[in-house]
Structure formats: structure tokens, C-alpha cells
N, C-alpha and C positions, 0 to 999 in steps of 0.2 A: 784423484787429486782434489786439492779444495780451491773453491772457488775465489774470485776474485773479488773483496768487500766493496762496497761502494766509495765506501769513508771510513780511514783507519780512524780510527778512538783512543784515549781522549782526543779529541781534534785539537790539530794542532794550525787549522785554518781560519781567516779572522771572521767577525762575525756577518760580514756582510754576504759572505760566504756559504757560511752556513746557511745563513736564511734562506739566501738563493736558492739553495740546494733545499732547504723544507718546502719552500713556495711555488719551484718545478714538479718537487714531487708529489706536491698535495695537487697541481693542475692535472698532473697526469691522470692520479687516481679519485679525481672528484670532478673533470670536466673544468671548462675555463670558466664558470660562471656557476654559483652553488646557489644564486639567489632564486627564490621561492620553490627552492628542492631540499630536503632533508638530506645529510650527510650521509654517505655510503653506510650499510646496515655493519655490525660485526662481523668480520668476517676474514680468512686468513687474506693477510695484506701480503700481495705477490705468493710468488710458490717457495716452497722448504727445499732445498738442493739440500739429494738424500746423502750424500754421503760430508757435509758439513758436521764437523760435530759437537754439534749443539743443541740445547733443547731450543723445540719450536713453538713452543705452547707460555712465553715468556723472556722477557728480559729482566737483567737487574742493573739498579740505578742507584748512583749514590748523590744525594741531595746536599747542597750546602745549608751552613747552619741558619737557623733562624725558620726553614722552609719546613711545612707540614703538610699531612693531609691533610685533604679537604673532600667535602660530595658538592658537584654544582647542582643546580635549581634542578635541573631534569633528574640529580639523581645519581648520577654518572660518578667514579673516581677520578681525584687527580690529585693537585698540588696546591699549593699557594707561597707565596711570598710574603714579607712581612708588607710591602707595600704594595702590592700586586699587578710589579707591571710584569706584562707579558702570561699572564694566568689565562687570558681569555683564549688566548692565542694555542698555549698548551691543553687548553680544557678541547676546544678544537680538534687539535693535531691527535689527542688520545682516542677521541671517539673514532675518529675517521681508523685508525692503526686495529680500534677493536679491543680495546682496555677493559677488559671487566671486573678485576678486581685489584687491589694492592693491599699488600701487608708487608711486613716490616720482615727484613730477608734471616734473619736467626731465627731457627726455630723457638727459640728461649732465649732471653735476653741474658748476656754476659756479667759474669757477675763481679770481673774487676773494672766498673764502673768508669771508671776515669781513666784507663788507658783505651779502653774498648772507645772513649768520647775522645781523647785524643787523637788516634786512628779513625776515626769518623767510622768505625765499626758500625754504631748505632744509628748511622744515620744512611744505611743499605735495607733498599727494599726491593721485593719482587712486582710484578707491573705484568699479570696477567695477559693474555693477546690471545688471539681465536689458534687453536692446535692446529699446525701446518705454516702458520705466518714464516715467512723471511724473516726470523729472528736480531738479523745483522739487520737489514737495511730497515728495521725498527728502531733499534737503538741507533742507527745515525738517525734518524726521521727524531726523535725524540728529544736528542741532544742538541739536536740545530733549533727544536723550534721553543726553547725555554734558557734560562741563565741560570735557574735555579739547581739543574745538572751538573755536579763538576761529573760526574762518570755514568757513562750508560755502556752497557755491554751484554754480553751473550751468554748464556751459563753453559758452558762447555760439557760434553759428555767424554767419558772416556772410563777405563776398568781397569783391573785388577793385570798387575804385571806379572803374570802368568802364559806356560804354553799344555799345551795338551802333553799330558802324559810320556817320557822316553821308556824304553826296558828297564822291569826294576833293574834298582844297582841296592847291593843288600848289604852295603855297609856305608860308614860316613866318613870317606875319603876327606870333605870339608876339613873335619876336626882331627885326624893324625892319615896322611894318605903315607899307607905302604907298599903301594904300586899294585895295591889291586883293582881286578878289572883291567891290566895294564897301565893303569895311570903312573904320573913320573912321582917316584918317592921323595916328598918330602913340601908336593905341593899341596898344600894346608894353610890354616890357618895358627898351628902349634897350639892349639887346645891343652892340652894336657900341661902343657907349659903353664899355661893360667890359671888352672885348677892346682896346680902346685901351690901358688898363694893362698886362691879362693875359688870355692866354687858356687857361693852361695852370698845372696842379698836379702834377705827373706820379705822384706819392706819394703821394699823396689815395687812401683806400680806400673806399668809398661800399656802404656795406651797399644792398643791394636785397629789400626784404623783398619779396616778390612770387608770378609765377607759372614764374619762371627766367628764364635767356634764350637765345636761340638767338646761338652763335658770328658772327655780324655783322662781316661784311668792314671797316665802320665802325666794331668795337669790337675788332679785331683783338690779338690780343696781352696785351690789359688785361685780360682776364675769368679774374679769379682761383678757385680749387679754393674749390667752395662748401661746402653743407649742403640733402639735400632732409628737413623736419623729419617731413610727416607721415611719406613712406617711410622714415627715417633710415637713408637714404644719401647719395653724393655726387652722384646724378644732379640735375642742376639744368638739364636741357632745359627750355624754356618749353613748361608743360603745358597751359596756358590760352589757345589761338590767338594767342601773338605780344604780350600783355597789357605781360610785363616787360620783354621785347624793345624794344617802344614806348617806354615810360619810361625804359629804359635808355640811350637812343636822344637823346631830349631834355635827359637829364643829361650824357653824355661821348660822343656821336655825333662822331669827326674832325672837325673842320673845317680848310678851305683846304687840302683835296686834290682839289679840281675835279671832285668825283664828290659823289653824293647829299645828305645834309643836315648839318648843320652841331647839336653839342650845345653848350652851355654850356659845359663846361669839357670842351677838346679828349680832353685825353689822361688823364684820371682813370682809377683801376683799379674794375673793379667786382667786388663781393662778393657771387653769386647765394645767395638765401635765399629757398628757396620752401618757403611757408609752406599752399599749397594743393593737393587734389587733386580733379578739375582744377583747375577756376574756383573753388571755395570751401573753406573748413576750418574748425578749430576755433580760439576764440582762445588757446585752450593751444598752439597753436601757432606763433602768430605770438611769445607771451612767449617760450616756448623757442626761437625763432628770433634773439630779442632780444637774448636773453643769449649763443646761439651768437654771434653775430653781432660782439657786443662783446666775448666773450673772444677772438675770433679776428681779432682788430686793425682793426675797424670806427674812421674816424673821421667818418664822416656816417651817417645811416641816412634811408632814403626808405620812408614807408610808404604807399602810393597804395592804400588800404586804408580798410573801412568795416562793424564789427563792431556792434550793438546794446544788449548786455548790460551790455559794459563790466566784466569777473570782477574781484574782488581779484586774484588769481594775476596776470593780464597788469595789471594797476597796478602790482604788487610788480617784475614787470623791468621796465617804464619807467622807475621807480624806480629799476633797479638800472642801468638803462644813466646815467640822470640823475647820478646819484652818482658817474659818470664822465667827466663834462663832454662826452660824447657828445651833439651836437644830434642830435634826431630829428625829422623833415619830415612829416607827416601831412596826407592828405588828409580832406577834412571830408564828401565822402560825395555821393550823387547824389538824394537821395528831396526834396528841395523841403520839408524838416525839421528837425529839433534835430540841431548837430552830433552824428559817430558816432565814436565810439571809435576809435582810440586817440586822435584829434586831439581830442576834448574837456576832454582831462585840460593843466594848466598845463605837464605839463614837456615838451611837443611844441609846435612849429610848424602852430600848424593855421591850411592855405591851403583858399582856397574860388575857385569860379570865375569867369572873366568869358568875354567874345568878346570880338569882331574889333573892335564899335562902341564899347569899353570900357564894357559894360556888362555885370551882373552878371549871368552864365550861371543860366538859367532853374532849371533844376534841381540848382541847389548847395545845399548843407543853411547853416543859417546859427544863430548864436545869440550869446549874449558869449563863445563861448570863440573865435571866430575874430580870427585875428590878422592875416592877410592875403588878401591875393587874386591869383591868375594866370591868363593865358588857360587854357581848357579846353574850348573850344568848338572841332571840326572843328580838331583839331591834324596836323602832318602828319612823321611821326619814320617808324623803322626797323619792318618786318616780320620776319614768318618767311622762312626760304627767299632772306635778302639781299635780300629785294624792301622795298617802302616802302608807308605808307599811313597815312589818317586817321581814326583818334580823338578823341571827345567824354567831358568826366567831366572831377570832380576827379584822378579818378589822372594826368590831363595836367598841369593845374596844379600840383601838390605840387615835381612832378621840375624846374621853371621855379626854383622858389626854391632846390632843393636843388644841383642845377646852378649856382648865384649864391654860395650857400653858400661851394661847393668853390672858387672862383675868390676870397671873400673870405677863405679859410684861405690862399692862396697868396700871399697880401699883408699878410698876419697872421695868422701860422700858431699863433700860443697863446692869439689870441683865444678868450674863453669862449664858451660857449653863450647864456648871459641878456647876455652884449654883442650878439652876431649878432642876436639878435631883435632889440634896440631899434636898431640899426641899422637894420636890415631895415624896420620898423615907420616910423622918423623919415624916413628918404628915401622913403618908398611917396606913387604918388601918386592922390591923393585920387578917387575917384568919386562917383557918385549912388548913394544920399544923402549931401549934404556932409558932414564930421567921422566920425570913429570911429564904425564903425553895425556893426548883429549880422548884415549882410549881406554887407560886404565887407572889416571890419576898418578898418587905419588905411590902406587902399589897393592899386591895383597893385603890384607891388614892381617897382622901378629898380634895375635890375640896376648900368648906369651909374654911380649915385650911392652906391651902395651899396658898390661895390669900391672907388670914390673916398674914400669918409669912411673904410672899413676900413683903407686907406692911411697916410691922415693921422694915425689915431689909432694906428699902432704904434710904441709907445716903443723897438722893437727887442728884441735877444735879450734884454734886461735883464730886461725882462716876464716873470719863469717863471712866473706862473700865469695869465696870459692876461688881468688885469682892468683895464688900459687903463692905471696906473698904475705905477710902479716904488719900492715901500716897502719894509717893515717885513717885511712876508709873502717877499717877492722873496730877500731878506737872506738870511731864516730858510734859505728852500729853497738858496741860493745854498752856503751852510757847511757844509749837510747832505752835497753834494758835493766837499768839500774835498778835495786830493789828486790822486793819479793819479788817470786817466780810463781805463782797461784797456781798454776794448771803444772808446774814442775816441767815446762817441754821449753824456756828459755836455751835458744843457743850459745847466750854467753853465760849460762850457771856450768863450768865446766867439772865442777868437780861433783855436778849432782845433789847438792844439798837445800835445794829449792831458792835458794835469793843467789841474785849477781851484785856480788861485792866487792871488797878490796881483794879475797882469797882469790878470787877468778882474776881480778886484774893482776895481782904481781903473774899467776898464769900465760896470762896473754902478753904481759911485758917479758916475760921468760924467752916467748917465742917471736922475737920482733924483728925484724927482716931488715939487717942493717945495709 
């Protein structure tokens, strides 16, 4: 069980409060009288309680504006204010905590600038501490004793929403179940149904926040120059036995080349983002993978992922991918629980599990923030080493919707993000318990029916911002392009002939949403 925090974060207690609470703590751990003694040396502050999950070797801190780094006289990191009250105080409080270094918490800085400065994305740093520190009762020690804090907190540990291995099952029930293995026919996803329209996206980029993937004869070609975030490097091997590989597998696996299995949408590219080392990480790393992910031309993100904490910092890029009309798939986690991050927050797709009998996978976490449901029981996708096998977990189910996803941008390629969900959401179908429940959402998702309504609802290129209608907003963005088209890739040259002119406007006024 975890333990009990000192002080919930951000505080929501006044400041005299806090201080109390820095000025108790610093007596404790420095003696009632510090005068003509040197500050306790570096050293972990309090004990790490092993089963908290968090790293302990660190906090992250978001600074308000104006606030920088700074090195004091001795040398030492920390902060400053533009007018620096209360500096002395925190230059202090750091030494004693064991601060030895700070840098700025993105591995590489975000490159949509001014939302990233909006979100105060850029203004998250890490705030090194001795390995083993009480990570929580540092970031309250931290945030009590400066103003310049608006958020200190713990960077949470958590892994890949996975379970160990079930018996293979050697066909994929997922995408057309016809009651084998026993399963009840017809509990699917109706695959074949959506392949009827389409089965392919070819442009489609599909972030894979994961644990890499291995080059896959089935994924030949597609697997684009990733990001490994903890190592930051390029190496993006699957480090977690075959984990992303799988998932990779059920989202863009070939199909109808007469060999092994068959993914959702054939020929999508994937964008490896391992955010682990091996099987587990921090969630500063999955944010920083976030925002790698969507400055480097993500247009799905699949996160078969299951963190506890929940930090500000990995809020603020959800956030920041959100702000981008980037949908993000999240898996809701395997502990029989309250969904788990990142899928608990509004601006992700959080899917949960079922089987073969369509019914709700035993061990799927569940609460109001789930939105849907997908097979995840004994799934049967791609291995290491080009060989094949089956997987149980929501990280099975997530890649089911996401795969669905890629195939409904192919038939409405500007649809939004909050359209795909209530899509997603109104064609699902229904399980046990009847109606909308904190188990399995508004249902199976129909893959089928789902690429079929995406269809009907595309007003065409007119639509430039994807919200199912063609107005006022479409207009606005339409004039903004007015002119030659130089690079020929305008979205309002509808007819292709490099400039947006009056031929593209009677166009657009052709298809005007009265």
C-alpha cells in the first residue's frame, strides 16, 4: 500500500502554514540552532519507502514566470526571483534537502514555442537530491520554503500495461471471433467490416510510446527514425521482450500478404518512442516522449501504458499534445483498480479490457474516466525475432482502437480529436452492465461502424479544421491561405493546382453547412 504524504501538492494550505511546516522540518533535520555549524552534508533526506512509486533520486518543480536559475557564492544550484525575496531562504532549504543539480525537465526543448510558454511547459525542471531521498516529503520541504514554486512534485514510476504470457491462442478472435477457442461468436471488433471501406492509411504516423520495436518483416519499411527518451538516443530496439513489438503488431501488422497476421490498418508508419528502460520508467519520460513525439510529426499516439501518480509535468504535454488535435489512445491499466494515468485524464482515449466471450477482462482497471473497451485477453500479434505470439493486458486493447483510429483519419483525414471519440463512443457496442458503466465505457468499439459514420460525416477537403461542419472558422483558415501555394501542400488549394483562389472558394462555398 502507499504510504501516507506529508502534504498533498499543489498546497492548498496558507502560507504561514507552510512555512511552519519548512521551519519544523528544517529543526528536525538540522538541530534547533545551525549557528557556527555547517549545514547537514548531502545526503538522502529521510528514508525512500520501497514500495512508493516514485523516483527517489529527484523532484520536478514548475517555477513561475520571471524565476531563473541561479549558482549561489559557494557554488551550490537553485533559483532566483526577479527581486529576490525569499532566495536566501530557498538557497538554504536546497542544501540541506541535498540538491546537486538542476536542469531544465524536457530533454529537448519543445518546438511549438508558445504553447509549450503557455502551459508553462518550459518553465519544468528537474532538481536532483541524494538517491534514496523521501522524494514526496522534499517536494513539500521545497514548495513551503519559496513563492517562486507554483508546483513541486515526484516523478512517478510505473510500466508498460502488460501481463505475462497466457497459452498461445493462434488466431485473432479480436478482429472476426467465430467462436474459436470457445469464445462467443461474434464478440469482435467487426474488422473485416472496416476493411470493407478501407484498409489502409499509408501517411498515417502513429507514435508508439512504448518499449520499441523490433524491425518486423510485417512492419517492413514503415518503422520510422525514432527517440529512445530515457537513453536519449536513437536506439529504439524493443527493450522489454517484444512488449511494443506486439502492439505494434495489432495496430499496422500487413495484412493480405498470406503470411502471419493481419493489423488494423495495413500499411501505417510507425513512430518508435520508448519511453522505458527495460520494462519500466519514469513519467517524465513518457511527457518528454510526448512532446518528442508530436514535434516530430505524430498524428496518433498509442500509449499501452500504466503510471500511478499522475505528475503535473506529464499533464502539462498531454496538454501540450492536446492543444494539437493529436488524439492519444491510452490504455487504462491492469491491477482490477482506479484507472491509471495517463488514460485517466479527459484529453486521452482511455480503453479497458474485455475477452473472447465479450466480457469485461478480469483484470482491467475501471472508473468514470473510461471511455471504451477492447479485446485484451490472450491476444495473438507480432514478436521478437519475426516470430509471433500471445498477450493479455490492456496494452492489447488500447492498439485495437488506435489501429481503428488510423483507418478513420483515412476517410476523414481533418477529423478532430473530440469528433473520433464520440464516434468511437456512439457506434460501441454495448456490454455487461447495460448502458454507459465505470467498467467498460460506452462499449466494444466497432471498428465496422465506426469507419462507416467517419465516412458519411466528411464534408470533404472543405472541412479545414476537422469539426464535421464547413463555416465561418473553415472561411477564416481558408483566406489565411490565399494565393500562391509554393511548397503545393496548402489545404485550401482543393483542386491541386498550386494557388488558393476564387476556383477553390466557389469549392468550399459548394460545401457550406447551412
Amino acid at each position: 500500500m502507499r504510504t501516507t504524504r506529508l502534504v498533498q501538492y499543489p498546497f492548498i494550505v496558507g502560507q504561514r502554514a507552510t512555512a511552519l511546516f519548512a521551519f519544523l522540518t528544517l529543526l528536525a533535520w538540522c538541530g534547533t540552532s545551525t549557528a557556527g555549524h555547517e549545514p547537514l552534508p548531502r545526503q538522502a533526506v529521510g528514508q525512500q519507502v520501497v514500495d512508493e512509486p516514485f523516483a527517489s533520486d529527484h523532484v520536478l518543480v514548475r517555477v513561475r514566470k520571471g524565476c531563473t536559475q541561479a549558482t549561489t557564492a559557494d557554488g551550490d544550484p537553485t533559483f532566483r526571483t526577479l527581486n529576490g525575496i525569499g532566495d536566501f531562504n530557498l538557497s538554504r532549504v536546497m542544501k540541506v534537502v541535498g540538491v546537486s543539480e538542476i536542469k531544465t525537465a524536457l530533454a529537448e526543448p519543445a518546438k511549438q514555442v508558445e504553447i509549450a510558454a503557455a502551459l508553462g511547459l518550459d518553465r519544468w525542471y528537474k532538481v536532483s537530491i541524494a538517491p534514496g531521498s523521501n522524494a514526496s516529503t522534499v517536494a513539500d520541504l521545497l514548495r513551503a520554503s519559496w513563492d517562486g514554486f507554483e508546483l513541486c512534485e515526484v516523478d512517478g514510476i510505473g510500466g508498460l500495461a502488460d501481463l505475462p504470457d497466457d497459452p498461445s491462442f493462434p488466431s485473432q478472435y479480436p478482429l472476426l471471433n467465430t467462436g474459436q477457442n470457445g469464445g462467443t461468436v461474434g464478440a469482435d471488433i467487426r474488422a473485416p467490416s472496416a476493411w470493407s471501406i478501407t484498409s489502409s492509411n499509408p501517411t498515417i504516423i502513429i507514435a508508439l510510446l512504448d518499449s520499441g520495436v523490433f524491425p518486423h518483416t510485417e512492419l517492413a519499411g514503415r518503422i520510422l527514425p525514432g527517440r529512445n527518451i530515457p537513453l536519449g538516443t536513437t536506439n529504439t530496439s524493443d527493450v522489454c521482450g517484444g512488449h511494443g513489438t506486439h502492439v505494434a503488431g495489432l495496430m499496422a501488422g500487413q495484412g493480405g500478404n498470406g503470411v502471419g497476421v493481419a493489423g488494423l490498418c495495413w500499411d501505417a508508419l510507425i513512430l518508435p518512442v520508448v519511453i522505458v528502460n527495460p520494462c519500466t520508467g519514469l513519467e517524465s519520460y513518457v511527457a518528454d516522449g510526448l512532446v518528442w513525439a508530436v514535434d516530430n510529426g505524430a498524428d496518433l499516439i498509442n500509449m499501452s501504458l500504466q503510471y500511478n501518480v499522475g505528475s503535473d509535468y506529464l499533464y502539462t504535454a498531454v496538454q501540450y499534445v492536446a492543444a494539437q488535435g493529436v488524439p492519444m489512445i491510452a490504455a487504462t491499466g491492469n491491477s482490477n483498480a482506479s484507472v491509471a494515468y495517463p488514460a485517466k485524464w479527459d484529453e486521452t482515449i482511455a480503453v479497458a479490457g474485455s475477452n473472447r466471450f465479450d466480457l469485461r477482462y478480469s483484470l482491467s482497471n475501471y472508473g468514470p474516466e473510461v471511455d471504451l473497451t477492447a479485446p485484451g485477453e490472450s491476444v495473438y500479434s507480432l514478436a521478437l525475432a519475426n516470430g509471433y505470439s500471445t498477450r493479455s493486458g490492456t496494452s492489447m486493447s488500447a492498439p485495437h482502437v488506435t489501429g481503428t483510429v488510423a483507418l478513420m483519419r483515412a476517410v476523414y483525414p481533418t477529423m478532430s480529436a473530440s469528433a473520433i471519440r464520440g464516434v468511437l463512443m456512439q457506434t460501441a457496442r454495448d456490454l455487461i452492465p447495460s448502458g454507459f458503466d465505470h467498467f467498460t465505457g460506452a462499449g466494444v468499439i466497432d471498428a465496422g461502424s465506426a469507419v462507416a459514420m467517419a465516412l458519411s460525416m466528411n464534408p470533404g477537403p472543405a472541412d479545414m479544421n476537422g469539426d464535421g461542419v464547413v463555416d465561418g472558422a473553415d472561411i477564416t483558415a481558408f483566406f489565411s491561405q490565399w494565393g500562391s501555394c509554393v511548397a503545393c501542400d496548402c489545404t485550401g488549394d482543393f483542386n491541386h493546382d498550386c494557388s488558393v483562389d476564387a476556383t477553390d472558394l466557389a469549392l468550399l462555398l459548394s460545401s457550406w453547412s447551412m
